[in-house]
N, C-alpha and C positions, 0 to 999 in steps of 0.2 A: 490503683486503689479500688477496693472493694465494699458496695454497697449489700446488704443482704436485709430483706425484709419478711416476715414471716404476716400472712394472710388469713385471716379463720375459715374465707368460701371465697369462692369463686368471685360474688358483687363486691368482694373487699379488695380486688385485685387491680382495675383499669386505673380507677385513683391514683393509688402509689406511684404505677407507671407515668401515668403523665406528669406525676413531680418531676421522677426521675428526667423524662425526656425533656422537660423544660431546661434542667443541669447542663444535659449534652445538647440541647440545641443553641446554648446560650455559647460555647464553644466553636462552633464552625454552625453552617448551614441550615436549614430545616427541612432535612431529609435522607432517608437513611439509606445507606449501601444495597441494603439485601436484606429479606423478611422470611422467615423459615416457620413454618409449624411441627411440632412433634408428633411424630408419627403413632411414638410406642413408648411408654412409660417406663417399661421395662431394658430398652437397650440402647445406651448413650449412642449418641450419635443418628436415632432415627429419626429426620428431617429431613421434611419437603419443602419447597419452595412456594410462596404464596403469591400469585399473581395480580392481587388487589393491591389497596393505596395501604398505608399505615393505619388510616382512621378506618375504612375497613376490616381490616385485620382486627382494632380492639371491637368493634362494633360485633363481629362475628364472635369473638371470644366472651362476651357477653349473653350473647343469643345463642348460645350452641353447646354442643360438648367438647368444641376443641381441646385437646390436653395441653396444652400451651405453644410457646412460641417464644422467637428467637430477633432481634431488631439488631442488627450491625450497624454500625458506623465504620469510619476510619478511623484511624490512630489508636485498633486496639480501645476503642467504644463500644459497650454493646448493652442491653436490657436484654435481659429472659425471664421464662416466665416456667416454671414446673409444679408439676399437679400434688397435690398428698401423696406419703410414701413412696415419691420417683424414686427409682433405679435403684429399690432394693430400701428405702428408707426408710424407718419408721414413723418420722416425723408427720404429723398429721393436719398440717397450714400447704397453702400454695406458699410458692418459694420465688420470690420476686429479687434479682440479682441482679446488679449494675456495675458498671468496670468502664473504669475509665483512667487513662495516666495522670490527668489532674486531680484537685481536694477533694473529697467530697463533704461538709460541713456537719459542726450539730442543730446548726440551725436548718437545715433540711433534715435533721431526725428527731429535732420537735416537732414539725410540719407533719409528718411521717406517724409517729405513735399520735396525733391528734387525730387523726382517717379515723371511721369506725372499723371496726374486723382484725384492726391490726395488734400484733403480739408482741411483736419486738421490731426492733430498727437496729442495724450494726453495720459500724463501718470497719473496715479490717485492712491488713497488709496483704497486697497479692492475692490471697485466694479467702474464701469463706471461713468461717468457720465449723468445728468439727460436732455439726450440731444434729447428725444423721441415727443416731440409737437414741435419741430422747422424742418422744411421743408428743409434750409439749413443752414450748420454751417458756420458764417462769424466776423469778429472781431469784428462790431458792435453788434451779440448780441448772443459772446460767453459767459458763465457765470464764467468770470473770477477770478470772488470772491468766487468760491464754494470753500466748506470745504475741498472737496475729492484731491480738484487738485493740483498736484505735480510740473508738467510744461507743455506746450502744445507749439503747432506752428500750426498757422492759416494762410490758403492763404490769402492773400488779392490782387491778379492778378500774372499773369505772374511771376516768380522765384522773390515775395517775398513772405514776411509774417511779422507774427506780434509773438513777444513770453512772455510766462510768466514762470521766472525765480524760477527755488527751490526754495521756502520760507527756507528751513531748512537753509542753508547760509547764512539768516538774523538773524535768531533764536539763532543759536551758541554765535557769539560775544553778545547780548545782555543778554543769561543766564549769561556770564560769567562777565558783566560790572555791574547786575545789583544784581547777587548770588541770596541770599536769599528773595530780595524783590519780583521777577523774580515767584523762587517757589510760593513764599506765594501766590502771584497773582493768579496765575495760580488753586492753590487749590482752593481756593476762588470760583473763576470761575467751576469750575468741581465740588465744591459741592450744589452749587447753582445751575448749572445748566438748564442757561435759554433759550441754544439751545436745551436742550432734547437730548444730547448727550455722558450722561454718561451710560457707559453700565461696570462698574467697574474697568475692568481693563484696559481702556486706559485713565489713570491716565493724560498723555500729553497732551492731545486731543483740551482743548485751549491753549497749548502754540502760533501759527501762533495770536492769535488773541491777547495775550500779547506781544506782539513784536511789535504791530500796536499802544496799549495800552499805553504802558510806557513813550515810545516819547513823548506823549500826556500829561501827569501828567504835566509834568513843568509847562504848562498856566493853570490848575486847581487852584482856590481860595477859593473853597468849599466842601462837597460833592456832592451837587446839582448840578457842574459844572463833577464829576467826571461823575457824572448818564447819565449828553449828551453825552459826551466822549464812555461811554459803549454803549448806544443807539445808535451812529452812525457807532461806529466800529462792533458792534453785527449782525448788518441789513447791512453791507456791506459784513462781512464775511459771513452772514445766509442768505441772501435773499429768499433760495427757502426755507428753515426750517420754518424761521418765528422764532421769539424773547418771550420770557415769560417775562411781563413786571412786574409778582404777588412781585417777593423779588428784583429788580433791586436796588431799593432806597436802601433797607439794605447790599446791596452788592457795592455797590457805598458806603456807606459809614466804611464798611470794608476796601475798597480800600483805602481809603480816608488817615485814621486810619494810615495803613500800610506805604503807603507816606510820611505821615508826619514823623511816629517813623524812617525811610529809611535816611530822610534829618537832622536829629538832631541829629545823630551817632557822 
């Protein structure tokens, strides 16, 4: 799971880190694998190796121009840290990123948007989110409907913001009101596959998007009714993916199908 924090300057940046590291040191150990700094802004992968302690490291990055830096752990653990517009970006915050296989909470991203300098907090599935041609991130046009996104907190002035709640919290009670209709949906959707998002074994992968789905069936009359219903919730949850409209009709009317044998139990 993926932490992602956006920073306004540089003094907005050791803070957040050390949240982060209190997460991962509460995990295993208090101490990291390997400390790398970036070389060059410009070309992933350019890192050196940093021969001081950890608190060195942020102490130097504080006092210097370092362009940032890299803290590994095990188990696929790690903080980084990248400068404004890295590696071609437009974005214009330092870029503070956390991974770890365990939770990462929203009560660590109230902590988080409480810091001064800070823009956003988001936690997400796997990898970041795709927030690289936006200049700055703000609740008008954060991309709240992405797939990856878990929950996030956006400034929107002075000690507020704005939040988007675990989907998984919604998800639960609706498997379990709706059982097996719930599944079948959800196959349906992963084997059809019109976000381009089945990579085999994340079998789950539209549930968040059956959950938006199901509500919706009640005012259905047809399957041509189910087919807007998937079209609108598909491009709300996909916007940046983009939707395959080739088998939609056949899978609306699978849905359809499903609905109806669901209501005449």
């Amino acid at each position: 799971m993926v932490i992602d924090i956006g920073a306004q300057s540089r003094q907005g940046v050791v803070a957040p880190v050390r949240l982060l590291l209190d997460v991962l040191w509460s995990e295993s150990a208090r101490s990291a694998d390997k400390l790398l700094v970036l070389t060059d802004a410009r070309v992933v992968g350019a890192l050196r190796h940093f021969a001081g302690s950890l608190e060195d490291l942020l102490q130097e990055f504080e006092t210097s121009d370092l362009l940032g830096f890299l803290i590994l752990f095990g188990g696929g653990r790690l903080v980084s840290v990248y400068p404004p517009k890295c590696f071609g970006s437009v974005l214009e915050v330092w870029r503070i990123i956390g991974e770890t296989e365990q939770r990462w909470d929203e009560i660590l991203l109230d902590q988080l948007i409480g810091l001064a300098e800070i823009d956003y907090a988001i936690i997400s599935q796997d990898e970041t989110l795709d927030l690289e041609e936006l200049h700055h991130v703000n609740n008008s046009n954060f991309p709240w409907g992405h797939w990856r996104l878990i929950a996030a907190r956006v400034t929107l002035g002075r000690h507020q913001y704005d939040a988007k709640i675990d989907f998984s919290s919604k998800v639960a009670p609706l498997k379990r009101e709706y059982g097996s209709l719930f599944t079948s949906i959800s196959e349906a959707l992963f084997n059809a596959d019109p976000g381009h998002l089945n990579y085999e074994v994340n079998t789950d992968e539209y549930d968040p998007e059956v959950a938006t789905i199901i509500p919706r069936l009640s005012s259905a009359r047809s399957a041509e009714d189910v087919e807007t219903i998937l079209k609108e919730e598909l491009l709300r949850w996909l916007p940046d993916i983009g939707v395959s409209t080739d088998n939609l009709a056949s899978l609306a009317a699978e849905i359809w199908m499903l609905w109806c044998e669901f209501n005449t139990r």
